[in-house]
C-alpha positions, 0 to 999 in steps of 0.5 A: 685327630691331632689330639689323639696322635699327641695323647698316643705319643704322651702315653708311649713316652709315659710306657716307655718312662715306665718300663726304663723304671721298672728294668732300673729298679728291678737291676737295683733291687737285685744288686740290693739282694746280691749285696745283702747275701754276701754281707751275710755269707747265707750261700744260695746253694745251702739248699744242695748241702743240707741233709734231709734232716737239716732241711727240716731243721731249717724249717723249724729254724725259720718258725723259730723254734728253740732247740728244745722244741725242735728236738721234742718235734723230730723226737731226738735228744737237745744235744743232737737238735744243737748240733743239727742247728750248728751245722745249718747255721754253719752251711748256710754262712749263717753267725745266728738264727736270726741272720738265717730268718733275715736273710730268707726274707729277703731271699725267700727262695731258700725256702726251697731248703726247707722243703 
């Protein structure tokens, strides 16, 4: 009987070791992703400034196409998928395509702009 009441305490103790973890862990990998967006100016409320147009551009962006496969895929000219392209990137905060697809894997909620 002694024991079970000491395992019980070493198990609440282990759980409660566990969950103090888990909320310190979750907070620091939120700030980690806060910090990261910032570094790289990719705003979470792209997704309220892009057009349909660039959203689909943002898809193809994140599949990594180049701006003549993505203007061969939506059946306009290079020049206008370049201009799409420049103004994702420039709503987004975005230097490069490469800051785009990086930072939509560590926040992959923006996916929500593509769709």
């Amino acid at each position: 009987m002694l024991r079970q009441v000491e395992e019980r305490k070493s198990d609440q103790a282990f759980l409660e070791a566990v969950a103090r973890t888990m909320q310190a862990l979750d907070q620091h990998v939120s700030q980690y992703i806060a910090r990261r967006l910032a570094e790289n100016n990719i705003r979470m409320d792209a997704a309220l400034q892009l057009s349909a147009r660039e959203r689909e551009v943002f898809g193809l962006i994140l599949k990594g196409l180049t701006n003549k496969e993505i203007a061969a895929h939506l059946g306009i000219s290079a020049s206008t998928a370049k201009f799409h392209v420049s103004s994702v990137l420039r709503k987004c905060g975005a230097r490069s395509r490469l800051d785009v697809v990086r930072e939509h894997k560590i926040a992959p909620n923006l996916e929500l702009v593509a769709s």
